[in-house]
N, C-alpha and C positions, 0 to 999 in steps of 0.2 A: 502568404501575406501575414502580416501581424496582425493586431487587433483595429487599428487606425488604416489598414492598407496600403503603408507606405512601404513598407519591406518586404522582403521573400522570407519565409518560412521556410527549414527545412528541418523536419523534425519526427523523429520514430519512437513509437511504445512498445516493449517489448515485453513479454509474460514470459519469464526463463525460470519458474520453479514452481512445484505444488506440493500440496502435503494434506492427510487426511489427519487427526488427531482426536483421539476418543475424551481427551480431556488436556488441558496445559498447567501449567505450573508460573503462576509470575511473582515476583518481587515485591512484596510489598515495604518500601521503602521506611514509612512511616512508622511501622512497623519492628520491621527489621527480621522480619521472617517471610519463607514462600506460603504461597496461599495455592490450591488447586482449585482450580475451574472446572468445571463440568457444563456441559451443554444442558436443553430441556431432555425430558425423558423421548427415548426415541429419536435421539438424532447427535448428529458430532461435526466437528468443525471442520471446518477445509480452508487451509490457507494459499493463496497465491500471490507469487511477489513480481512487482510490474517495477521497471525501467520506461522512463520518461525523461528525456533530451532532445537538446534543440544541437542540429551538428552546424557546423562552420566554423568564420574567422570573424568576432568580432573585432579586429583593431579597426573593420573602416567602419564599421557600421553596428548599430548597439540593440537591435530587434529585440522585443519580449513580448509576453503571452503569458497570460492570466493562467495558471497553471492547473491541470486536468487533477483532481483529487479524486478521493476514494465513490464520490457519489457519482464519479460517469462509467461506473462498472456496475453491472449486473450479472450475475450467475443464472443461466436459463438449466433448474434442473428438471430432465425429460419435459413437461410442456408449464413450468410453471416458471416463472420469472421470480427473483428474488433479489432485495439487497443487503450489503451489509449491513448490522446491525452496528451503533456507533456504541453500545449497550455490552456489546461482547467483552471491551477491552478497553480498558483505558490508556489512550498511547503512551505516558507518561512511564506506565509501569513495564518493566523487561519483562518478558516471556522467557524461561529461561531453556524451553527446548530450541528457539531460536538463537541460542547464545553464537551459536558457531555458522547460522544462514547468514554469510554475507553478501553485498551488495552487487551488481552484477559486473563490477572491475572490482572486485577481490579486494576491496579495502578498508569496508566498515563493514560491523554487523547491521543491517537491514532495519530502520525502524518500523514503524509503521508509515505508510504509502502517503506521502502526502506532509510528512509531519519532519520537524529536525527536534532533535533532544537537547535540551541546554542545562547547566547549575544555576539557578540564580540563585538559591540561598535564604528567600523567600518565601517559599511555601511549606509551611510544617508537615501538610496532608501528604506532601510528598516527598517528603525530604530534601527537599527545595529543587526538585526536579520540574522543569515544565517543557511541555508539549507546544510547540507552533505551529500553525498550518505554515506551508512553506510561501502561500501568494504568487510571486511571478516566476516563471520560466524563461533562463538567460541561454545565450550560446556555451555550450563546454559542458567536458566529461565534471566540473567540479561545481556546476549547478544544477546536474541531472536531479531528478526526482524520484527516487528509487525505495523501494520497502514492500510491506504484505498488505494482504487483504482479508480479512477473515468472515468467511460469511458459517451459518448454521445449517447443513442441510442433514437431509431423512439417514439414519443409521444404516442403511443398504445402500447406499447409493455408491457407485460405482464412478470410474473416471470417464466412461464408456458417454453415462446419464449428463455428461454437463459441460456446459459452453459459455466461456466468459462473454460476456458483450459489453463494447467501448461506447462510448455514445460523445463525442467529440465535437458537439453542435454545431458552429456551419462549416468545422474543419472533417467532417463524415462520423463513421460508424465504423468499428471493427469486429471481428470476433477471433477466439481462441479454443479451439480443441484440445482436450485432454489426453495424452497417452504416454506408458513408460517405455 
């Protein structure tokens, strides 16, 4: 059902990629040079990139849902729970080891999870780059909600040590296992 309960739902989140990274490299627009990132001391990033769509036909019927973003994931690593930081990364700016992670129908490079990239022209800090939360979730491959997730964990930690978890509120609860 949708949010109002007049419609059926039908709709799958998918985790189809991961990556450990000791440090990233992004674009500083404003700028006009890269900047490198680094984590706190003792620890490195892990990105994971989620697909989120609603499947069917909407010509009879036009169903939406207030769209799952970056804050209904948590990374459980070995017994501690963690979220992303929104602190990590400014969506606005490219990562430029993601230049070539695309989305999971091979079409765009992958934003950030949650977000679409637009020119407005506008903003100098950015080089008139802005970040939007995406809002609602439609039917079709070409409203999916697709992109990464970047959280900060311990410099040892292994793919073994960590378990995504979905939290979908009164749509359930998922989780995700790591291996290559």
């Amino acid at each position: 059902m949708d949010v109002q309960g007049l419609k059926d739902l039908n709709m799958g989140v998918v985790v189809y990629r991961h990556a450990f990274l000791d440090s990233y490299t992004w674009w500083n627009g404003a700028l006009g040079n890269y900047q490198v990132q680094k984590p706190r001391e003792g620890y490195r990033y892990f990105a994971v990139w989620i697909h989120e769509e609603m499947f069917g036909d909407n010509s009879t019927y036009d169903p939406r849902i207030w769209a799952f973003d970056e804050t209904s994931f948590r990374l459980q690593v070995k017994d501690t729970v963690i979220e992303s930081d929104p602190n990590l990364h400014n969506p606005v700016n490219r990562i430029k080891e993601f230049d070539y992670q695309y989305d999971y129908y091979n079409t765009i490079t992958a934003p950030p999870f949650g977000y679409y990239i637009y020119y407005s022209g506008t903003s100098p800090e950015t080089a008139g780059m802005v970040a939007m939360p995406t809002g609602w979730l439609r039917m079709g491959k070409g409203n999916a909600i697709d992109g990464y997730v970047l959280f900060e964990v311990p410099e040892k930690t292994m793919e073994s040590d960590l378990l995504l978890l979905g939290n979908f509120a009164r749509f359930g609860n998922a989780y995700w296992r790591f291996t290559r």
